[in-house]
C-alpha positions as CSV (number, residue, x, y, z in Angstrom):
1,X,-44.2,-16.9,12.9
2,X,-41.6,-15.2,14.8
3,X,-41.5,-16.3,18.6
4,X,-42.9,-12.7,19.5
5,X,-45.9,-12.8,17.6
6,X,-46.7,-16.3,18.8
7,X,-46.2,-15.3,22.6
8,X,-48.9,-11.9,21.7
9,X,-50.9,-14.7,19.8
10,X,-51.2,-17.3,22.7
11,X,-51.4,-14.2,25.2
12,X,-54.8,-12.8,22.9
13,X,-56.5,-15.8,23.0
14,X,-55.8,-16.8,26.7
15,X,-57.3,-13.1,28.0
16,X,-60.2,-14.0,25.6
17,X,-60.6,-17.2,27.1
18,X,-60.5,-16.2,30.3
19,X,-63.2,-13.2,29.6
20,X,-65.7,-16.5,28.7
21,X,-64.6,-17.9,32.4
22,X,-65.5,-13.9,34.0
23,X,-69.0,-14.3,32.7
24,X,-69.2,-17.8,33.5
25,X,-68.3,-17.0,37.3
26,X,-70.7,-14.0,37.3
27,X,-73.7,-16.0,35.9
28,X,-73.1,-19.2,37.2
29,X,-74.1,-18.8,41.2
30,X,-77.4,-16.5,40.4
31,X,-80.5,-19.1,41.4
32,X,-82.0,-18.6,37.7
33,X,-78.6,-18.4,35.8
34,X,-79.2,-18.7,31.7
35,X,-77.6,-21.9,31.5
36,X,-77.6,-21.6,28.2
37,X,-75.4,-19.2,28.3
38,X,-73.1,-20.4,31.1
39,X,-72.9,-23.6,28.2
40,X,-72.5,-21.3,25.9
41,X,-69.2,-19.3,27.7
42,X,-67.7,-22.4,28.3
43,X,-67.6,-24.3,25.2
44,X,-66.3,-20.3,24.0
45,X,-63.3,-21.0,26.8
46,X,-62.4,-24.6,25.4
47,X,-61.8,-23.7,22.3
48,X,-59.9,-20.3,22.8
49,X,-57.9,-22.2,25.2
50,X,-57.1,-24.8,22.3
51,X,-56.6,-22.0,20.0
52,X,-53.8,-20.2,22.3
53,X,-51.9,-23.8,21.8
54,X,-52.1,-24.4,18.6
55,X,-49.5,-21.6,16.9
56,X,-46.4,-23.1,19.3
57,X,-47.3,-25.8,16.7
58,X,-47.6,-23.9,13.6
59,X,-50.9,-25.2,13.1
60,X,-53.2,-22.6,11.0
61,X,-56.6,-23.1,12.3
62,X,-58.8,-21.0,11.1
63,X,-62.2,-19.6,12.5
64,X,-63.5,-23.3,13.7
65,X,-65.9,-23.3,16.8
66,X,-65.6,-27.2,16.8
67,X,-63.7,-28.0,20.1
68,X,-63.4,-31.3,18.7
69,X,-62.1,-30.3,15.5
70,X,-59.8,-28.0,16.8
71,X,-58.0,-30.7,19.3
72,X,-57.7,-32.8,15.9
73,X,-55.4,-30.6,14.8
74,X,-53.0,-30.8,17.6
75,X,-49.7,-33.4,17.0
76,X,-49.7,-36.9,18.2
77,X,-46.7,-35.3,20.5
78,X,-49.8,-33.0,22.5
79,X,-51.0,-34.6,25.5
80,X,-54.2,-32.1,25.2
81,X,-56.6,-35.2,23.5
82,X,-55.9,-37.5,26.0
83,X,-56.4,-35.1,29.2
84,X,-59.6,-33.9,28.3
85,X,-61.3,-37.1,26.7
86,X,-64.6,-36.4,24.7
87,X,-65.6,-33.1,24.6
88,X,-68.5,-33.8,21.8
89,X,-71.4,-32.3,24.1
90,X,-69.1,-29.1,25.0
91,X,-68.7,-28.6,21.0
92,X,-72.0,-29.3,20.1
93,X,-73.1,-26.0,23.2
94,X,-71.2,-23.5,20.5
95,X,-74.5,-23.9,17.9
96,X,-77.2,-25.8,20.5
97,X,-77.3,-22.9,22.6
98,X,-77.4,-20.2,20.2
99,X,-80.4,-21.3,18.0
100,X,-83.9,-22.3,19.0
101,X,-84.5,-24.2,16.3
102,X,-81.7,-26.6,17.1
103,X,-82.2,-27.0,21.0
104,X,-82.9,-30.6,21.4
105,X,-82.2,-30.3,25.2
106,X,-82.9,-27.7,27.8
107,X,-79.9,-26.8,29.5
108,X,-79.7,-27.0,33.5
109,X,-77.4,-26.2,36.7
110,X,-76.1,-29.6,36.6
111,X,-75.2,-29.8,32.4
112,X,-73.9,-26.4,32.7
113,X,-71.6,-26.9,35.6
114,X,-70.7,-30.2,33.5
115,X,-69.5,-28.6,30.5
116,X,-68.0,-25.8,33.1
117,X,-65.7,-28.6,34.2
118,X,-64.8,-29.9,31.1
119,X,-63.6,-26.3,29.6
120,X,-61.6,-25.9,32.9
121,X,-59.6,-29.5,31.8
122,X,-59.1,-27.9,28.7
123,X,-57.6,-25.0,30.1
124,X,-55.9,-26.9,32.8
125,X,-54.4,-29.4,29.9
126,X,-53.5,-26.8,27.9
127,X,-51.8,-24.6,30.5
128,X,-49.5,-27.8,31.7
129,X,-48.5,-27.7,28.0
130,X,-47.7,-24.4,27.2
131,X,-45.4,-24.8,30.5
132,X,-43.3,-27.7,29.3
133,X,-42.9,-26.0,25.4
């Protein structure tokens, strides 16, 4: 991919990402906030943060919601994995938060503002990246 079309690429998927962190900012402070959806949002901005990295790899990654998933597919060379840590309770808020049927927890301030902190390493991890490439 020509060095154009990755910069519009990575530039797409940042403004998308930081659409999921607008609603997360708007939600978040009201005193009966969806949680859910503030859970929701940021799992959204973790992985479209990931996904702005990923072509000043090469890496094709299809249309995976897994956060997880998606930092697998970064090189050994990415310091991404190892800035962010686990982020299996952020992945599973993509599909847990959408779907009655599979809410095995109810979401609250504090999980929300967890998984709020995690996507922010994301982007912060991914940003410090994008710098030094």
């Amino acid at each position: 991919m020509a060095a154009k079309a990755v910069i519009s690429e990575v530039k797409a998927w940042i403004q998308k990402a930081e659409a999921d962190f607008q609603n997360i900012e708007l939600v978040l402070p009201a005193k009966n906030a969806p949680f859910d959806t503030v859970c929701f949002h940021a799992q959204q901005a973790a992985k479209k943060y990931i996904k702005a990295l990923l072509p000043f790899y090469g890496i094709p990654f299809g249309k995976s919601h897994d956060v997880d998933e998606l930092l697998n597919l970064l090189p050994s060379k990415s310091k991404v994995r190892a800035a962010v840590g686990d982020l299996s309770e952020l992945s599973d808020a993509a599909v847990m938060t959408r779907y009655p049927e599979d809410w095995d927890e109810e979401y609250d301030r504090e999980i929300a503002e967890r998984l709020v902190q995690q996507a922010l390493m994301v982007k912060s991890a991914v940003m410090n990246e994008l710098k030094q490439l």
